[in-house]
Structure formats: structure tokens, C-alpha cells
Backbone as numpy.savetxt, mean C-alpha at the origin, in Angstrom:
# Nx Ny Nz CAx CAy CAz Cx Cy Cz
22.75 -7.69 5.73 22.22 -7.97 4.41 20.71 -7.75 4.42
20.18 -7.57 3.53 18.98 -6.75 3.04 18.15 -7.96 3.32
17.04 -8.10 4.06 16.13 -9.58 3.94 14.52 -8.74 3.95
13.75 -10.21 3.10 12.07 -9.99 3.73 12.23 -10.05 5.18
11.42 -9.17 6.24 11.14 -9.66 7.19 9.68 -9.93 7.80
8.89 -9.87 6.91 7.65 -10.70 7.17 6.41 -10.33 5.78
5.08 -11.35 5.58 4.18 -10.69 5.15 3.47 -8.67 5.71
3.50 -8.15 4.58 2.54 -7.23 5.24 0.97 -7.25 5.06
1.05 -7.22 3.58 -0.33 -7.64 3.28 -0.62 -7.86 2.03
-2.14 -8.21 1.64 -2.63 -8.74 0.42 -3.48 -8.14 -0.05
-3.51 -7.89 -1.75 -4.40 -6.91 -1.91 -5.23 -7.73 -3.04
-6.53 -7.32 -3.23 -7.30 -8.49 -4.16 -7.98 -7.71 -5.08
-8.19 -7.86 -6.28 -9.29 -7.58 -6.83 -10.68 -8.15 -6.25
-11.47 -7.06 -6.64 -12.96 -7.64 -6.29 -13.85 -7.15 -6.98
-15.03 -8.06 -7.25 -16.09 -7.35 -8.06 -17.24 -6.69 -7.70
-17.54 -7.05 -6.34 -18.26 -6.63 -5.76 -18.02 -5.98 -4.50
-17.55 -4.71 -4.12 -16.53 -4.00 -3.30 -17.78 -4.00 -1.85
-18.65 -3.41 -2.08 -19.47 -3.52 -0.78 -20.05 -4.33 -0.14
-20.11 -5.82 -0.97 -20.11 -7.24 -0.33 -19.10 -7.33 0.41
-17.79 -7.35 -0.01 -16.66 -7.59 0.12 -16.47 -7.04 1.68
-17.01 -5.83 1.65 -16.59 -5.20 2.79 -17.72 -5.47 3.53
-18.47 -5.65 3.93 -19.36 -5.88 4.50 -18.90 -7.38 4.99
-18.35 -8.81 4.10 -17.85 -9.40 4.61 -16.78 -8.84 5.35
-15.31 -9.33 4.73 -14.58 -8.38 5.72 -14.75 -8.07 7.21
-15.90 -7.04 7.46 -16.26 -6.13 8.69 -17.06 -6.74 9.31
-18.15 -6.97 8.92 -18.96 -8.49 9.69 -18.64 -9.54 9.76
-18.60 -10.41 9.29 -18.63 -11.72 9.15 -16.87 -12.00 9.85
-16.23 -11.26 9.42 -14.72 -11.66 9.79 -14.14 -10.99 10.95
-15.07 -9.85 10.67 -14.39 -8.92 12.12 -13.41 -8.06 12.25
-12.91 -7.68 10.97 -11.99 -7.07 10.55 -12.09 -5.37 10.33
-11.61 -4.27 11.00 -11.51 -3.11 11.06 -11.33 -2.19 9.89
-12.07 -1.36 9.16 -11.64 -0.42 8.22 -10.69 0.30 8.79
-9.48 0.43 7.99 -8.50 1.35 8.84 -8.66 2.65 7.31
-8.25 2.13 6.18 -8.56 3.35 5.19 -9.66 3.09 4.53
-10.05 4.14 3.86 -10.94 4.04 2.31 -10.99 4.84 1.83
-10.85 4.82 0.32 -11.38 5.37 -0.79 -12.51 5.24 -1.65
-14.05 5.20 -1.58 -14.59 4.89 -2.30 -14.58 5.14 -3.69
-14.46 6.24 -3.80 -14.47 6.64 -5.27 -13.11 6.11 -6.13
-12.22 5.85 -5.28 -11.29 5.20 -6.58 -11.29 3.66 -5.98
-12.50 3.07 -5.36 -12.65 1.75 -4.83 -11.48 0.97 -4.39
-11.27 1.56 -3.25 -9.88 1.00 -2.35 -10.89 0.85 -1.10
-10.11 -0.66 -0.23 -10.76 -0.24 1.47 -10.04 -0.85 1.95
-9.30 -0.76 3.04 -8.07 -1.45 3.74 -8.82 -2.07 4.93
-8.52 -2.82 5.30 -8.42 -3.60 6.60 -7.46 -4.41 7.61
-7.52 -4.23 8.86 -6.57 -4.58 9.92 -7.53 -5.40 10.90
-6.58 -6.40 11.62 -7.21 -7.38 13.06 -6.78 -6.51 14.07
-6.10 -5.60 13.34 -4.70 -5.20 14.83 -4.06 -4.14 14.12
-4.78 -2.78 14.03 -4.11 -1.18 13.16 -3.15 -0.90 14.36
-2.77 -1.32 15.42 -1.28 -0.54 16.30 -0.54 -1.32 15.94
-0.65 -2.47 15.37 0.34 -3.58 14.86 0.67 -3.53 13.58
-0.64 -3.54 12.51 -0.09 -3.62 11.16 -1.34 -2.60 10.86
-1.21 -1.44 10.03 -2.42 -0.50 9.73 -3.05 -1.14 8.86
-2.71 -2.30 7.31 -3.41 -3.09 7.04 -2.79 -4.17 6.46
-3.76 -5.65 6.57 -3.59 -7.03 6.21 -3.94 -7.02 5.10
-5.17 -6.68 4.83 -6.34 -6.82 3.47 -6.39 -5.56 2.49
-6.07 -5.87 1.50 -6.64 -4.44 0.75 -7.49 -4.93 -0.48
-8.55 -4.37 -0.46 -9.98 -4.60 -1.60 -9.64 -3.46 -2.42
-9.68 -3.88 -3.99 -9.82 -2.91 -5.11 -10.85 -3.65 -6.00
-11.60 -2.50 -6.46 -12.39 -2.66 -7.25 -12.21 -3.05 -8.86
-12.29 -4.14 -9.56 -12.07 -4.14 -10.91 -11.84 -5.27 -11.06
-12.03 -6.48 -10.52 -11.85 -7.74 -10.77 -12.37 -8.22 -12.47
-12.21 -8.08 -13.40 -13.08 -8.60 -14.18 -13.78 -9.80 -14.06
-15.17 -9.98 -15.03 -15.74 -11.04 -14.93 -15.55 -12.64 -15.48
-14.47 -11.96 -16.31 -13.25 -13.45 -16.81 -13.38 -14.37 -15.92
-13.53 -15.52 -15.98 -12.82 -16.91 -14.53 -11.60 -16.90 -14.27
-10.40 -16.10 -15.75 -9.57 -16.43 -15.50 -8.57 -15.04 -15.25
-9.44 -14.28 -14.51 -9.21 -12.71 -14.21 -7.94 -12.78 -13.00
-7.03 -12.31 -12.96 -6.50 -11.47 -11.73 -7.22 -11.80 -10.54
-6.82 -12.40 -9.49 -7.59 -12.11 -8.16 -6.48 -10.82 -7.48
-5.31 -10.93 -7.39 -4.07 -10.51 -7.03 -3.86 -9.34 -7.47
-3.90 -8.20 -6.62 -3.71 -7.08 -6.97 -2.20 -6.86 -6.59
-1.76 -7.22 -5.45 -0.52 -7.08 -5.09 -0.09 -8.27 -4.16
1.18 -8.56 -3.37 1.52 -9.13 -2.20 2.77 -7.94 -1.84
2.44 -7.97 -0.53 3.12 -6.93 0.02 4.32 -7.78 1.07
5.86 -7.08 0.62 6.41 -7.68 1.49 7.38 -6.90 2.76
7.34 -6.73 3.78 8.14 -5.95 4.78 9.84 -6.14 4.93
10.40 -4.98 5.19 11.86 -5.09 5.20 12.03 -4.07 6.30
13.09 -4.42 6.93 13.29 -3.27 8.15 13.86 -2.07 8.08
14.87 -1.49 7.42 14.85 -0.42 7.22 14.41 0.38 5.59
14.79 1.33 5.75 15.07 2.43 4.63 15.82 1.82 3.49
17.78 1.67 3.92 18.33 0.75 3.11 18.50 -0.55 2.86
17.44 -1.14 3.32 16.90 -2.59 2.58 16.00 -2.33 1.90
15.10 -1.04 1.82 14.28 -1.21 0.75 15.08 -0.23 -0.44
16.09 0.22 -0.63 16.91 0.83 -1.38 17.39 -0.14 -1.93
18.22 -1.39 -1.22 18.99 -1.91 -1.66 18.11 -3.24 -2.74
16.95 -3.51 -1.84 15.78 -4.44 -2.87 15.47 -3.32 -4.08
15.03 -2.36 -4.34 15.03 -1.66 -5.22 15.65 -2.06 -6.41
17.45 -1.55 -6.02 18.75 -2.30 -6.80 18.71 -3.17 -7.41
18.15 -4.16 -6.43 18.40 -5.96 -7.13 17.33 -6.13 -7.70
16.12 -5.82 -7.54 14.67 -5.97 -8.61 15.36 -5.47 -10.11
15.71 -4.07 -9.89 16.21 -3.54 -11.30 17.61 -4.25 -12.16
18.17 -4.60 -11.27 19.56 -4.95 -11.77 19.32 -6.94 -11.98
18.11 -7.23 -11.85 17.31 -8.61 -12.12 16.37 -8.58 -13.50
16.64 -7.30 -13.70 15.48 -7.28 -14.91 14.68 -6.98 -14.75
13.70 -6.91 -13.39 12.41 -6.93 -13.72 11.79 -5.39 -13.66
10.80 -5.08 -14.11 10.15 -4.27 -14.33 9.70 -3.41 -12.75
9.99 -2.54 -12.47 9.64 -1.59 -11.66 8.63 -0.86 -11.61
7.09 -1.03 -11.26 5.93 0.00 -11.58 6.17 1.24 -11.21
6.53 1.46 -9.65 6.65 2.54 -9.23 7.13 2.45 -7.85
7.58 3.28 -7.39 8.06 3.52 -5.95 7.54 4.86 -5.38
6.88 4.72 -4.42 5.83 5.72 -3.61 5.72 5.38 -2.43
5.60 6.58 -1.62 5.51 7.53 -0.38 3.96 6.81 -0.36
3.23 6.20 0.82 2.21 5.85 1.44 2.07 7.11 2.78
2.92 7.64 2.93 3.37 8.75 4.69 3.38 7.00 5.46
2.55 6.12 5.52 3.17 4.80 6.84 4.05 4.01 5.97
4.56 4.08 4.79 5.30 3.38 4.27 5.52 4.01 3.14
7.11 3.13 2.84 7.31 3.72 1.34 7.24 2.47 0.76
6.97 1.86 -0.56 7.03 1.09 -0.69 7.36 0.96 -2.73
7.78 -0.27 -2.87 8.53 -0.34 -4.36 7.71 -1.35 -4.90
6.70 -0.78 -5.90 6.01 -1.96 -6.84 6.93 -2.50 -7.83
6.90 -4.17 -8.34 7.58 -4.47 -8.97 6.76 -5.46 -9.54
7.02 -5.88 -10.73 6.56 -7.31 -11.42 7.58 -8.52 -11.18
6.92 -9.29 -10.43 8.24 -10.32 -10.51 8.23 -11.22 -11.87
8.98 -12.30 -11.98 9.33 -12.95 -13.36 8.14 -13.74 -13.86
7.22 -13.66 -13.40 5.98 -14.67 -13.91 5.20 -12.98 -14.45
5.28 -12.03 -14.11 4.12 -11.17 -14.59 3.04 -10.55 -12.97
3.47 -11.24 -11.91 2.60 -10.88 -10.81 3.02 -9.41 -9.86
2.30 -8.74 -9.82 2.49 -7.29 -9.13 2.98 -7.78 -7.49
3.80 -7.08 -7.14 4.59 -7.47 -5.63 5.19 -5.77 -5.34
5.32 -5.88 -3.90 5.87 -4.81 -3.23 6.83 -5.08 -2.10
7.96 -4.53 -1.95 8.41 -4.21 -0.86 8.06 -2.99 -0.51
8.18 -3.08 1.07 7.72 -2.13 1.57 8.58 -1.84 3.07
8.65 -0.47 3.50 8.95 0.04 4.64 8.22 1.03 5.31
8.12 0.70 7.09 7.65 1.44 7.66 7.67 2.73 7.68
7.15 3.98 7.97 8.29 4.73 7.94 8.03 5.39 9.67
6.69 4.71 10.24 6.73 5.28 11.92 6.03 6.51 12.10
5.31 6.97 10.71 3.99 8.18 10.30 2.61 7.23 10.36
2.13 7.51 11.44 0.71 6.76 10.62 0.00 8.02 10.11
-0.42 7.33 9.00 -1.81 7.78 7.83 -2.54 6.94 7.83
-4.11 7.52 7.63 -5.36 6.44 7.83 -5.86 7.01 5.86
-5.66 7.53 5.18 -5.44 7.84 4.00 -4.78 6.97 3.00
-5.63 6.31 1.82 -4.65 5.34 0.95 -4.37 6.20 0.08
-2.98 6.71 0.04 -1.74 7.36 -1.37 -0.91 6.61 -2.00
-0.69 7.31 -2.44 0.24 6.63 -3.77 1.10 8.04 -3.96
2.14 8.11 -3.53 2.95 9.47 -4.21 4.13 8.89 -4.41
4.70 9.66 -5.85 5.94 9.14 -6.40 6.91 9.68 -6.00
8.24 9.15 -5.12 8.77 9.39 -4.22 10.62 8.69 -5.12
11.78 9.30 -5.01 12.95 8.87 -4.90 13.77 8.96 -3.83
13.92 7.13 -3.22 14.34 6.63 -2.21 15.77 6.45 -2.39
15.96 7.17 -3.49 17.75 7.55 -3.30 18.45 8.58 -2.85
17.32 9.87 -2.67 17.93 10.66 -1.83 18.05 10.18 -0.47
18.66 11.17 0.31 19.25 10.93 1.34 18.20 10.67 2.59
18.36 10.27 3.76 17.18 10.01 4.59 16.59 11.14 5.24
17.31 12.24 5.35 16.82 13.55 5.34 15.66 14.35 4.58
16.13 13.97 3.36 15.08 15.07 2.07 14.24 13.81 1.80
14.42 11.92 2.14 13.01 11.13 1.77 12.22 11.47 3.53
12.61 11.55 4.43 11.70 11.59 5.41 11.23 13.40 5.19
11.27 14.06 4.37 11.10 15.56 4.46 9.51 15.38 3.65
9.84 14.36 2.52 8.39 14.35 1.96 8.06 13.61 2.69
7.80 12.53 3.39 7.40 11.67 4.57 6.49 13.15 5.11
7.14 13.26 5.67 5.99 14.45 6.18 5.56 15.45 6.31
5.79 16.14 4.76 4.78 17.03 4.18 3.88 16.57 3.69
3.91 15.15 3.39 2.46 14.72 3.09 1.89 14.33 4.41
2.06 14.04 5.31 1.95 13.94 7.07 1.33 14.51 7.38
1.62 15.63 7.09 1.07 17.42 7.76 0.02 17.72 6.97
-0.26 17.09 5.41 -1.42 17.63 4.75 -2.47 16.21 5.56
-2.10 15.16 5.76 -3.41 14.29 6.09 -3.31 13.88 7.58
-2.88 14.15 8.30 -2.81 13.17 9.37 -4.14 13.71 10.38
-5.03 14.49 9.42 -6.05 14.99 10.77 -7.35 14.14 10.21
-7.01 12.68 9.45 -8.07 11.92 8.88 -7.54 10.70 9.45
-8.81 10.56 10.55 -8.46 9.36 11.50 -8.98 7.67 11.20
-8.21 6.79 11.77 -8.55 5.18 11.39 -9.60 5.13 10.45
-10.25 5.14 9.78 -11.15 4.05 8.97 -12.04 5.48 8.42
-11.90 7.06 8.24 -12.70 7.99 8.00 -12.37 8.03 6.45
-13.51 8.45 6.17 -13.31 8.96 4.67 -12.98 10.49 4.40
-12.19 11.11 3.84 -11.81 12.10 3.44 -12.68 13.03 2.86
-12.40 14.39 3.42 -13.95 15.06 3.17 -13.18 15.53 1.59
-14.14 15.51 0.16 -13.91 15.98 -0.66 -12.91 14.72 -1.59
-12.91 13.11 -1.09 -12.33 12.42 -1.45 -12.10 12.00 -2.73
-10.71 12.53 -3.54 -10.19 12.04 -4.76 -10.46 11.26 -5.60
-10.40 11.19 -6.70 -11.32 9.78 -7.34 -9.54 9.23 -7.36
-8.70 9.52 -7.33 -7.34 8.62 -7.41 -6.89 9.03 -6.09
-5.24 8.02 -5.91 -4.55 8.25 -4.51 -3.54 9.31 -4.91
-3.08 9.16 -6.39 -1.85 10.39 -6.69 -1.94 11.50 -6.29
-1.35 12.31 -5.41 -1.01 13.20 -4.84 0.11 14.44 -5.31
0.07 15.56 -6.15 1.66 15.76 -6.77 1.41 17.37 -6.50
């Protein structure tokens, strides 16, 4: 049967992205594993051979008090068809599905759960990418033709290592 099998990570709004990271990296000790500046993304890990990231900073917090901190919560499942089969039951629950996308280290399924809060399952897929994407991916084909885009997007980034910025870097992660 299909289960969470652990936190992966947390993603926050922030208003001030280069404080943020600067905490983060100093003060906490925590490793840039990706970034995007220009579409204000920066990931962080204690431990990138373990988890590529814990933390993820996006830019856009509004200045509301009563703004969004929560960009996402990310949750891990062990294979392929547990995150197929969570897919299923999100949709067949009602709730709203943002998107489901190819990361190349994960695929993972945005969803709104019943209060309105952005959540993900997610799966490994055993590609590391040091690159934050977003590509729109259907995890109903077969494991053949989803690991085929797995890594053709692989083969376009994997020569951008832990924590580098991308020469010519995107102002978005969509990829098509």
C-alpha cells in the first residue's frame, strides 16, 4: 500500500531572499545545492548525498502579516507507483491538482490539500540535478517513456554542479 515515507522538504516564502540566504549559509551552515536567482529560488541541504534539499527559499512573501509563509511541504514516497497511486487519491478526493513535474531528482505531484495549503508528493528518481525545474511530466505512462524524459532532461543539465548557477539562467524553471 502506497504510504508517506518521510518529510522531504520545506519551502517558504521570503521577502528578503539574500538575507535569507546568507542566513541559511552562515549562520546555520547550510549548503546551496541549487539556485535560481532570477526567478528567486535557492535550495539548501545539511547533507546533498542524503537529501539534495531540506529548505527551499522563494521570493514573494508579501508584506501582509497575514501573508503565506508556506510555499509548499514536500512529502516522500518510495516508489514510482505510490506516487501514481497518491496522484489517484488526491484527484479522486477532490482536491485540486496544480501540477505534476519532472524535477530529473524527482518527480513530484503539487496538490492543494482541503484547507487551501500547497503540498507535494514526491519521488526520487536516482538522477541527481543541481538545477531547480519544473517540467510537466505524465506519470501514467509507463516507467519506460516517464524515466525516458527523466533523462533527456538529465542529459541537457547534469553538467551544472551542487550549488552553481546556470550560465544564461532562465527567469522561470519551465522547461518545454
Amino acid at each position: 500500500m502506497a504510504a508517506v515515507i518521510g518529510l522531504g522538504h520545506v519551502g517558504i516564502y521570503v521577502r528578503d531572499l539574500e538575507k535569507m540566504v546568507a542566513f541559511y549559509r552562515d549562520t546555520l551552515g547550510m549548503r546551496i545545492t541549487k539556485q535560481n536567482w532570477r526567478a528567486g529560488i535557492v535550495f539548501f541541504s545539511t547533507d546533498a548525498h542524503r537529501a539534495d534539499h531540506e529548505i527551499a527559499l522563494f521570493r514573494g512573501r508579501l508584506e501582509d502579516a497575514d501573508s503565506r509563509m508556506i510555499n509548499q511541504i514536500s512529502l516522500r514516497v518510495a516508489t514510482l507507483n505510490d506516487l501514481r497511486t497518491f496522484n489517484r487519491r488526491l484527484i479522486a478526493e477532490g482536491l485540486r491538482i496544480d501540477a505534476v513535474v519532472n524535477h530529473v531528482s524527482a518527480l513530484g505531484c503539487y496538490y492543494f490539500d482541503p484547507e487551501g495549503n500547497r503540498s507535494e508528493v514526491f519521488w526520487v528518481t536516482g538522477r541527481a540535478c543541481w538545477v531547480p525545474i519544473a517540467h510537466l511530466i505524465d506519470i501514467e505512462q509507463s516507467d519506460e517513456a516517464v524515466m525516458a524524459e527523466v533523462d533527456k532532461l538529465w542529459e541537457r543539465l547534469r553538467h551544472v554542479g551542487m550549488g552553481e548557477r546556470m550560465a544564461n539562467e532562465p527567469a522561470t524553471l519551465q522547461l518545454d
